[in-house]
BAFI-43397 format. One record per residue (C-alpha): residue number from 1; residue in three letters; x negated, y, z. Coordinates in pm, 1 decimal. Layout:
residues N
 num residu       c1       c2       c3
 NUM    ALA        X        Y        Z
...
***
This chain:
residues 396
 num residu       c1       c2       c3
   1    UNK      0.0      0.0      0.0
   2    UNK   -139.8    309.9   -122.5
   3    UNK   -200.6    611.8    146.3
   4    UNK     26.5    858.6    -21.6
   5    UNK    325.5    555.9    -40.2
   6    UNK    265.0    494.7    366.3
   7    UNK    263.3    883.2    455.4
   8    UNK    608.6    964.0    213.8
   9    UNK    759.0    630.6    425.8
  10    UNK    685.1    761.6    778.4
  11    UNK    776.9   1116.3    693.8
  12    UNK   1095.5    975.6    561.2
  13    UNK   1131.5    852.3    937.4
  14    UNK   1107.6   1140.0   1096.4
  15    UNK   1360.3   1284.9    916.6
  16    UNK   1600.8   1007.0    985.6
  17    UNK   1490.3   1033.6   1347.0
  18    UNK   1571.5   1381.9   1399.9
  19    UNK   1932.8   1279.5   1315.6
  20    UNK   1929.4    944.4   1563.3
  21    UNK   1812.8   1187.9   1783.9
  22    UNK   2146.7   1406.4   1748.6
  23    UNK   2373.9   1141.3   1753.2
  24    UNK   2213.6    875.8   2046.6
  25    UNK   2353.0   1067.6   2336.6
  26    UNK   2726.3    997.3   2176.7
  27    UNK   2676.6    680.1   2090.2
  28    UNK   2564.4    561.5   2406.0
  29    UNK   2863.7    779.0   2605.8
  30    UNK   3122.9    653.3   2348.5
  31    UNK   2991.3    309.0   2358.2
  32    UNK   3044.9    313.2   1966.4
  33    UNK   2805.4    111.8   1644.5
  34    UNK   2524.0    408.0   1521.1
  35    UNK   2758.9    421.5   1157.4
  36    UNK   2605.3    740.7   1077.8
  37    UNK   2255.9    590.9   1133.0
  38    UNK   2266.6    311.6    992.8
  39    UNK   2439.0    480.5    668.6
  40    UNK   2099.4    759.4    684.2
  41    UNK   1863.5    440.4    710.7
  42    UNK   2070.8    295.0    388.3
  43    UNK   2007.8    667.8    214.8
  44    UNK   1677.2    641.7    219.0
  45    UNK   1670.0    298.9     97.7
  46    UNK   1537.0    163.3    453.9
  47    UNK   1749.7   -146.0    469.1
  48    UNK   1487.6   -294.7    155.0
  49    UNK   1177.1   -116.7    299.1
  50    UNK    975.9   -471.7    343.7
  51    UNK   1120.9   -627.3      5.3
  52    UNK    811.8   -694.2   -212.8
  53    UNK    821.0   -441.2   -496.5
  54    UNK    829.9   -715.1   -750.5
  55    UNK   1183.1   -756.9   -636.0
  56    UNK   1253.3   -375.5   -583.0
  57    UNK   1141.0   -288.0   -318.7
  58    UNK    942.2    -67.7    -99.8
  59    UNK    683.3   -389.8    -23.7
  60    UNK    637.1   -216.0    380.2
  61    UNK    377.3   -394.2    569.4
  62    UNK    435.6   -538.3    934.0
  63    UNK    187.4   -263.6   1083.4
  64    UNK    360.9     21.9    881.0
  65    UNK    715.7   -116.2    974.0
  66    UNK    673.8   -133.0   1390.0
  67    UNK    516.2    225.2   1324.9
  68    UNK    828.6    317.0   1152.3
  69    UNK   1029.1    126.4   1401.8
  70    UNK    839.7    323.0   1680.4
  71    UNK    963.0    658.3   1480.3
  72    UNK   1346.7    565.5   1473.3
  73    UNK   1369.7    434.5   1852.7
  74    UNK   1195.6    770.6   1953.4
  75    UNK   1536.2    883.2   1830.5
  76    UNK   1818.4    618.7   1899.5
  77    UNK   1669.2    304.4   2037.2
  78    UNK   1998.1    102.0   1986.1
  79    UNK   1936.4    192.7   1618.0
  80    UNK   1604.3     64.7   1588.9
  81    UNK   1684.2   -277.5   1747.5
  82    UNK   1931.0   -332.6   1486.6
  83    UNK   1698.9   -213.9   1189.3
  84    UNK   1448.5   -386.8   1322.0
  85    UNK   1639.4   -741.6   1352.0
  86    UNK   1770.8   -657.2    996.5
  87    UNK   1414.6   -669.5    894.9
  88    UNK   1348.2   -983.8   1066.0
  89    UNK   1655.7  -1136.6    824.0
  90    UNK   1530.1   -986.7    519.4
  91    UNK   1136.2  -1123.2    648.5
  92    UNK   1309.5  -1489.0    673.2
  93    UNK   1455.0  -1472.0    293.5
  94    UNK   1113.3  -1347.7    157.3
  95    UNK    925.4  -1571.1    326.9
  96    UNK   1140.5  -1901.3    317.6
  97    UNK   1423.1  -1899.9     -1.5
  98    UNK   1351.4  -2070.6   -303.3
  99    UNK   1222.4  -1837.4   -593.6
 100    UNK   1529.8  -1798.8   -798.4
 101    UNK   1791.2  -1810.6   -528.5
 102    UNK   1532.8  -1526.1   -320.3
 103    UNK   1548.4  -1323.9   -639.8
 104    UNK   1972.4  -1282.8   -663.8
 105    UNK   1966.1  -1237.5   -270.7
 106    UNK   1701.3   -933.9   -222.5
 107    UNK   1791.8   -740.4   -569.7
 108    UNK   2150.7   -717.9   -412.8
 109    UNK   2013.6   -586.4    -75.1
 110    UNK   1785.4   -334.2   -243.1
 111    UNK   2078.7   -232.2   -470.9
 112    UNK   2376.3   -275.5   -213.4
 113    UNK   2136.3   -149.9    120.0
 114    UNK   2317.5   -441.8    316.3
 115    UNK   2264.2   -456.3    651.9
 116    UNK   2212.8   -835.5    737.8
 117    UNK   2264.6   -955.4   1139.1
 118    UNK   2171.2  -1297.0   1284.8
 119    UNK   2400.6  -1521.6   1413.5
 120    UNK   2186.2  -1774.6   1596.8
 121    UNK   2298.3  -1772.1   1935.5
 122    UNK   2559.3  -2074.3   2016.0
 123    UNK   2746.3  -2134.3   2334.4
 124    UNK   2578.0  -2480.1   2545.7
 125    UNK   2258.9  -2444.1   2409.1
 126    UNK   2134.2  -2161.5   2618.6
 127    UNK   1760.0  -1993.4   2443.3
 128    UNK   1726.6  -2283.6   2206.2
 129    UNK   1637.4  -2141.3   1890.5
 130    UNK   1559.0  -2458.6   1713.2
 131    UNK   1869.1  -2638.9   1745.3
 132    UNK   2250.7  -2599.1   1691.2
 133    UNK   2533.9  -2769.9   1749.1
 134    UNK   2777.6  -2632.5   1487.8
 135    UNK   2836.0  -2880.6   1196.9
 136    UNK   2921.0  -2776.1    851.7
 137    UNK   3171.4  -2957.6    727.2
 138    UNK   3139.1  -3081.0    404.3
 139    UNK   3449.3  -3062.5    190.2
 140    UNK   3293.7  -3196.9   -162.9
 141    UNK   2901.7  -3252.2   -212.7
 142    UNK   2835.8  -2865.1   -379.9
 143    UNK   3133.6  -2731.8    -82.0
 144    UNK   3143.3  -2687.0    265.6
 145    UNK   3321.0  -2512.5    562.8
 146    UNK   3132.6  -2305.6    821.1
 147    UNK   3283.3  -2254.3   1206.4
 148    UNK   3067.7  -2106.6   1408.6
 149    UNK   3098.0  -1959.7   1777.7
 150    UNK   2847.4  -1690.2   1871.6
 151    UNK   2840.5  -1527.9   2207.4
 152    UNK   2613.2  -1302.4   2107.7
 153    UNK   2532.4  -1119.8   1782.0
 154    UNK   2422.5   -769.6   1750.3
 155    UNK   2590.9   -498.2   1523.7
 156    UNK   2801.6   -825.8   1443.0
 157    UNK   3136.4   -721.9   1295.6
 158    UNK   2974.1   -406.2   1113.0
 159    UNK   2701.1   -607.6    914.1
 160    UNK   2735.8   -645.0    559.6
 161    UNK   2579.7   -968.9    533.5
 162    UNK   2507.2  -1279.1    817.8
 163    UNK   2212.9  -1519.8    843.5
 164    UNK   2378.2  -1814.1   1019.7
 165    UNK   2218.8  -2134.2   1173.7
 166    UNK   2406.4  -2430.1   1181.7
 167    UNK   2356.4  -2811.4   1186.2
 168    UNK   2297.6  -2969.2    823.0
 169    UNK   2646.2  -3181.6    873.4
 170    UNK   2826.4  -3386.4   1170.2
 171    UNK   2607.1  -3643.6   1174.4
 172    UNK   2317.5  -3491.1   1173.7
 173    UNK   2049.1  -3417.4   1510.6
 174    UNK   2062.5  -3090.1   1652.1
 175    UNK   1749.8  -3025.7   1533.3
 176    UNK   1851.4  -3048.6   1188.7
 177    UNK   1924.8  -2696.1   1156.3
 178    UNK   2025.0  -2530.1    795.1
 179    UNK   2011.2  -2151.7    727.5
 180    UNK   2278.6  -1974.9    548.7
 181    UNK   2325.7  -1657.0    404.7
 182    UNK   2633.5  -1466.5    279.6
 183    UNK   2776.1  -1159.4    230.1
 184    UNK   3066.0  -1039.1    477.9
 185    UNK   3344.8  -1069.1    208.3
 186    UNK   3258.7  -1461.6    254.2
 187    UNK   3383.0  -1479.9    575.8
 188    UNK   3635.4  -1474.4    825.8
 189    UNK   3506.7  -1235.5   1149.1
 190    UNK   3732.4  -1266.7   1520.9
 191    UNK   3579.0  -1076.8   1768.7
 192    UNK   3613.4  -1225.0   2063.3
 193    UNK   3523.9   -906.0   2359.7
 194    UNK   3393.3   -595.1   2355.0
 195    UNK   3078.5   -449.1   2463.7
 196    UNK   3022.9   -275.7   2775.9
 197    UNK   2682.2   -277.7   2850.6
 198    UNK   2427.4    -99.0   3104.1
 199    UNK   2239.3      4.9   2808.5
 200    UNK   2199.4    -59.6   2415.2
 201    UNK   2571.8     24.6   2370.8
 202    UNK   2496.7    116.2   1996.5
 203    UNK   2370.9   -257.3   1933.7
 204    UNK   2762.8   -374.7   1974.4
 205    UNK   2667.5   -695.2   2077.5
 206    UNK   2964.1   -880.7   2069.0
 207    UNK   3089.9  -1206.7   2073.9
 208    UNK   3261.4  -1355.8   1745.0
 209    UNK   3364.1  -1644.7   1574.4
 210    UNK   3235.9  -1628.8   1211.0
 211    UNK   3422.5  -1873.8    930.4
 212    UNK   3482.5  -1949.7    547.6
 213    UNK   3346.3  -2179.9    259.2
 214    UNK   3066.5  -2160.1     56.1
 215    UNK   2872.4  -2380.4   -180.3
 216    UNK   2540.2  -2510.5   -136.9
 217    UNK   2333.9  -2227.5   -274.8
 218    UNK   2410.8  -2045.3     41.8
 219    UNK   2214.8  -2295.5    218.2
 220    UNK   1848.3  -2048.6    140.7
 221    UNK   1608.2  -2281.0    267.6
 222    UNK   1467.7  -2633.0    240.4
 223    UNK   1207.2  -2535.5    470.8
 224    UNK   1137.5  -2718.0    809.2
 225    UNK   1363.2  -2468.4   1059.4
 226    UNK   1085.6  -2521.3   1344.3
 227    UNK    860.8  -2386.2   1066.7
 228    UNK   1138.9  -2108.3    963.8
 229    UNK   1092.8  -2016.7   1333.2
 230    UNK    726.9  -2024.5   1372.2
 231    UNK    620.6  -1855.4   1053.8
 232    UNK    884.9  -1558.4   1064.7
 233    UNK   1175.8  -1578.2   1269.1
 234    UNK   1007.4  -1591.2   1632.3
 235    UNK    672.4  -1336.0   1535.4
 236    UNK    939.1  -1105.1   1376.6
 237    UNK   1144.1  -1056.9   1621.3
 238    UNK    918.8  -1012.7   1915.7
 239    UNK    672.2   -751.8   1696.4
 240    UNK   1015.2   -540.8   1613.6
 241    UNK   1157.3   -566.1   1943.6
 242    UNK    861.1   -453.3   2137.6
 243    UNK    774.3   -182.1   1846.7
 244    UNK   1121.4    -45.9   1943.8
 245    UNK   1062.1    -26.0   2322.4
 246    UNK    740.2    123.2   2279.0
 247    UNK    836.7    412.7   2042.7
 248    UNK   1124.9    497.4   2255.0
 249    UNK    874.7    482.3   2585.9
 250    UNK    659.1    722.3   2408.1
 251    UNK    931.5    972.2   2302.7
 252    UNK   1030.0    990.6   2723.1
 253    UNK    629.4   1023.8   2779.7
 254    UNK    612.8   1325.5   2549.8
 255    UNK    899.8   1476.2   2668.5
 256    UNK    811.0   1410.7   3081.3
 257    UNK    485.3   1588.0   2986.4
 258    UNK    684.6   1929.9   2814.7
 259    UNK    865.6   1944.7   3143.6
 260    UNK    534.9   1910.7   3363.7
 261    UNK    366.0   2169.1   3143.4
 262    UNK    670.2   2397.7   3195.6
 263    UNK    573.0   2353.8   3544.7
 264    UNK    888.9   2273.2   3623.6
 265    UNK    770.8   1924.7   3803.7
 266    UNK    488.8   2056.6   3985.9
 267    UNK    713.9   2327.1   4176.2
 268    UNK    799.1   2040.1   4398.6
 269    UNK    558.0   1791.4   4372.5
 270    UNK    216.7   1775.8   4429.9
 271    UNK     17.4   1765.7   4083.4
 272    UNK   -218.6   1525.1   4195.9
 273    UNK     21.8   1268.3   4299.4
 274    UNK    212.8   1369.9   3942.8
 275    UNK   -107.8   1307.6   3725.3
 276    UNK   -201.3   1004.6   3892.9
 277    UNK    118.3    860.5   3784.1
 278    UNK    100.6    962.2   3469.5
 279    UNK   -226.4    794.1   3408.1
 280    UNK    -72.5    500.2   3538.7
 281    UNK    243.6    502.7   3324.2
 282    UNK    -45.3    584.5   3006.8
 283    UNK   -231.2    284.9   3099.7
 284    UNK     79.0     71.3   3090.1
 285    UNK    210.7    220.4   2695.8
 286    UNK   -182.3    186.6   2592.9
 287    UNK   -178.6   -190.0   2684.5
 288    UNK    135.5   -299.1   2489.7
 289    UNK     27.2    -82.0   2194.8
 290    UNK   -333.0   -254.3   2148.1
 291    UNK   -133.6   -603.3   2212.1
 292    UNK     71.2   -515.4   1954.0
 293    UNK   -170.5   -399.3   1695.6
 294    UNK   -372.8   -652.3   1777.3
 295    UNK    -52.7   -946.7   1694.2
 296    UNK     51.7   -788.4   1424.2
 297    UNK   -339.2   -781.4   1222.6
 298    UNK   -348.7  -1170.1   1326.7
 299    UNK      8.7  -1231.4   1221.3
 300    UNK    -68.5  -1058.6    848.7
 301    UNK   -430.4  -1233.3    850.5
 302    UNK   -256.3  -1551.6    884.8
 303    UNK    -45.0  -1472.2    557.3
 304    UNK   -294.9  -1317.0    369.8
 305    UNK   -537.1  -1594.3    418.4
 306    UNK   -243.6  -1871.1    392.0
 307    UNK   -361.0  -2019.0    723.5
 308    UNK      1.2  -2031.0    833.8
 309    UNK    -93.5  -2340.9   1052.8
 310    UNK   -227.0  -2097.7   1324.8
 311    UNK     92.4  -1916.4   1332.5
 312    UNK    192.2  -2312.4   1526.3
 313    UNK   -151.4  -2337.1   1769.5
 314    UNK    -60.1  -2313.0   2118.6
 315    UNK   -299.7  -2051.3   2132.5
 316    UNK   -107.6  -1775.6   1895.7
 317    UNK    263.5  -1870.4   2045.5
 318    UNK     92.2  -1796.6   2413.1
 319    UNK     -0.6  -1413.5   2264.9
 320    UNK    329.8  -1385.2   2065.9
 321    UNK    508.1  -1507.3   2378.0
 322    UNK    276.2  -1252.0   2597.3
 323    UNK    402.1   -974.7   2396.3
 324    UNK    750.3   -972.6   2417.0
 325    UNK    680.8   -995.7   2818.4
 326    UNK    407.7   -770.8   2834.1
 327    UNK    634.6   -508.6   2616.7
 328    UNK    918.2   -583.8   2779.1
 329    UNK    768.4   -556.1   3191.4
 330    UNK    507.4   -274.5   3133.3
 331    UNK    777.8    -53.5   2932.8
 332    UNK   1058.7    -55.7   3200.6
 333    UNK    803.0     -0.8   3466.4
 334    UNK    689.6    290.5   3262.0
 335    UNK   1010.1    426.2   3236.5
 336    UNK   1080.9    369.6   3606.8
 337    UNK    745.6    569.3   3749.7
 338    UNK    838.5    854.7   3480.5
 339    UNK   1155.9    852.0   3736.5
 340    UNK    998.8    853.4   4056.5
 341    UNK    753.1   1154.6   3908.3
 342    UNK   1098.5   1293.4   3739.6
 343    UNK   1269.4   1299.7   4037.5
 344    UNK   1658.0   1339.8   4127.5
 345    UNK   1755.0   1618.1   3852.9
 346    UNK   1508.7   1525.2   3551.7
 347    UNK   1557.9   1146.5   3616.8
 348    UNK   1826.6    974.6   3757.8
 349    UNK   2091.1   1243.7   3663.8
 350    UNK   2188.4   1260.1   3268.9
 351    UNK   2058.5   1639.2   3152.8
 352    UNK   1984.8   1769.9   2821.1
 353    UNK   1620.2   1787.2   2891.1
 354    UNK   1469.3   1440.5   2908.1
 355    UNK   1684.7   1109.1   2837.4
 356    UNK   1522.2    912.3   3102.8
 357    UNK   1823.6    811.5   3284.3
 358    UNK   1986.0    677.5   2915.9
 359    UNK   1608.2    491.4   2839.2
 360    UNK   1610.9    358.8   3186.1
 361    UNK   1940.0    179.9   3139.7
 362    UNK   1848.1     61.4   2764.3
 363    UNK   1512.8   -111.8   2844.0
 364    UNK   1644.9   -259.4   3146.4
 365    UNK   1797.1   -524.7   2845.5
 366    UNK   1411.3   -614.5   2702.4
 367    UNK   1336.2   -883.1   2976.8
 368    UNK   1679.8  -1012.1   2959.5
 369    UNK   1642.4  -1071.9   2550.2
 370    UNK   1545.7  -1416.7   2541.6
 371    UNK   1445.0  -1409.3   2891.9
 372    UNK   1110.2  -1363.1   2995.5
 373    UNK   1120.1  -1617.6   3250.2
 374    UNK   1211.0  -1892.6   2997.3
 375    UNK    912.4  -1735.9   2782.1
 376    UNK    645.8  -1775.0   3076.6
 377    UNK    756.3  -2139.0   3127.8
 378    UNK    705.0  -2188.5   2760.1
 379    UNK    353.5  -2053.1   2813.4
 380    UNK    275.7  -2231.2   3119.3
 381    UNK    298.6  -2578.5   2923.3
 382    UNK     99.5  -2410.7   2623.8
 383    UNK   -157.5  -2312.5   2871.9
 384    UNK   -244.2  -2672.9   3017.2
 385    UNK   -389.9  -2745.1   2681.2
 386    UNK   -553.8  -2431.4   2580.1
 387    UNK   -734.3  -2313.7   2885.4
 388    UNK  -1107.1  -2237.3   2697.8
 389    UNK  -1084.6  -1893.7   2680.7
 390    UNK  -1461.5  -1822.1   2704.7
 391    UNK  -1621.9  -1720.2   2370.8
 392    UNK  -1689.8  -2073.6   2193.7
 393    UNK  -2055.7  -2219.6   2144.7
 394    UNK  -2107.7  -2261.8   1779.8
 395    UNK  -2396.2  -2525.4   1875.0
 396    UNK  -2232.4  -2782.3   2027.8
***
């Protein structure tokens, strides 16, 4: 990607973000979908920013598209999680469709700007991402009849298009998962609650039931699903969910440090005690951000080399894992010292100075999505059988 391409992208953003920025404090009170974000990301063309430009279009790396997520959660954070999981969708169809069948799908999205959400999440099975237990049922061999109950799928009666997970058929294992793809118009959509969240209210994370027939060429992938997962699904959505965090974290930093330079903290606080904290709440954004960077250049390596097999070494899913809890602990701790240094007024009350309070309640979600704990047992098996973490002797 040329220098010039990559600087008209991220200006782009910060265009876009100045009107998140207007409209996030409505959202959030009216607990209503970001419409007129998500219809300002789809008039820039954002919704086919990491489609290759062979197939139209913008061909966004992963480094320049968690900066650009960064940009848009500095203005609306609820919008960014949902552009950012829409990129994860449109990652999985690049990476994992068949040529011809990729080609129809990603030509519509650049020309339609759909906004794709994932409908993964099944009641019973709890975090299991690999399995399902939702059948297609088969009505002739090219036929078949989707039923799916979600409990959870973000900006899910708004999207324009759904990548489901289901099992292959009724006799099949659990862990012969298919992937399908179709556009709304496909389906049949029951919401099943509404959404009243602590935080992310934008996201509209509802519960649904999601039905209709389709033929086989909405099944997208022949690929392995543990390897749909492993290659793109799983890297995806931890990089974009931790890029969002962080930009919105560093939009609260900025603004915490207008107000101190106003010198309308240090009235009542001593400065010491104020800048100590601050260097604290620094250290904790600088640590994500270098994990991140530092993911995301061995993620791309991995593809660029085709050495895909260390995107499945015990030692790369302990990092990815580390960075979705590492993002998601050291953000909302950042956000909760800017508080204590904040105070009564600039942090726990709502004002039109600094969003803390809004923030606070927003990342208090991150550990929650796909819970950390689950993601540090995970690790702790890993971990029995990669414990050499000195540098390696080449002689031996």
């Amino acid at each position: 990607m040329s220098n010039n391409k990559k600087e008209d992208i991220i200006n782009k953003a910060w265009i876009v973000q100045e009107f998140l920025e207007q409209e996030a404090e409505k959202i959030d009170k009216d607990n209503i979908f970001p419409h007129k974000g998500i219809k300002a990301l789809k008039d820039n063309n954002f919704m086919s920013l990491v489609i290759p430009e062979k197939f139209g279009g913008l061909g966004l790396d992963i480094k320049t598209t968690s900066e650009v997520a960064q940009i848009l959660a500095s203005g609306c954070l609820s919008t960014s999680i949902i552009w950012g999981m829409h990129c994860q969708q449109v990652m999985t169809i690049i990476n994992h469709t068949q040529l011809k069948l990729k080609e129809n799908i990603l030509s519509e999205i650049v020309k339609q700007q759909y906004y794709i959400a994932s409908v993964t999440s099944e009641y019973g099975k709890g975090g299991h991402l690999l399995t399902s237990n939702s059948p297609l049922s088969w009505i002739t061999e090219d036929t078949f009849f989707v039923n799916k109950e979600a409990p959870t799928v973000t900006g899910g009666t708004y999207a324009d298009a759904y990548l489901i997970t289901t099992k292959r058929d009724e006799s099949s294992l659990d862990s012969d998962v298919s992937l399908i793809y179709g556009i709304k118009e496909n389906f049949e959509i029951i919401k099943k609650n509404d959404w009243e969240s602590m935080g992310m209210r934008g996201t509209q994370s509802i519960a649904m039931t999601i039905k209709g027939t389709l033929n086989k060429d909405n099944i997208i992938t022949q690929d392995k699903f543990e390897n749909v997962c492993q290659y793109t699904l799983i890297p995806m959505a931890h990089i974009m969910w931790v890029s969002s965090w962080l930009g919105a974290v560093k939009k609260i930093f900025k603004q915490q440090i207008k107000l101190i330079r106003k010198n309308k903290l240090t009235k009542k606080y001593n400065s010491d005690i104020i800048i100590y904290r601050l260097s604290h709440v620094r250290l904790l954004i600088d640590t994500v951000e270098v994990y991140l960077e530092k993911l995301i250049d061995t993620y791309e390596n991995c593809y660029q080399n085709k050495e895909l097999a260390k995107l499945k070494s015990n030692n790369f899913n302990i990092h990815l894992n580390n960075l979705k809890i590492l993002g998601a602990d050291n953000l909302f701790k950042a956000v909760n010292e800017l508080i204590e240094i904040a105070g009564m007024y600039h942090g726990y009350l709502k004002n039109q100075e600094i969003s803390l309070e809004r923030t606070f309640r927003d990342l208090r979600s991150a550990s929650l999505m796909y819970h950390n704990d689950r993601l540090k047992i995970a690790n702790g098996k890993l971990l029995l059988f990669d414990s050499d973490l000195l540098p390696k002797n080449k002689k031996l």
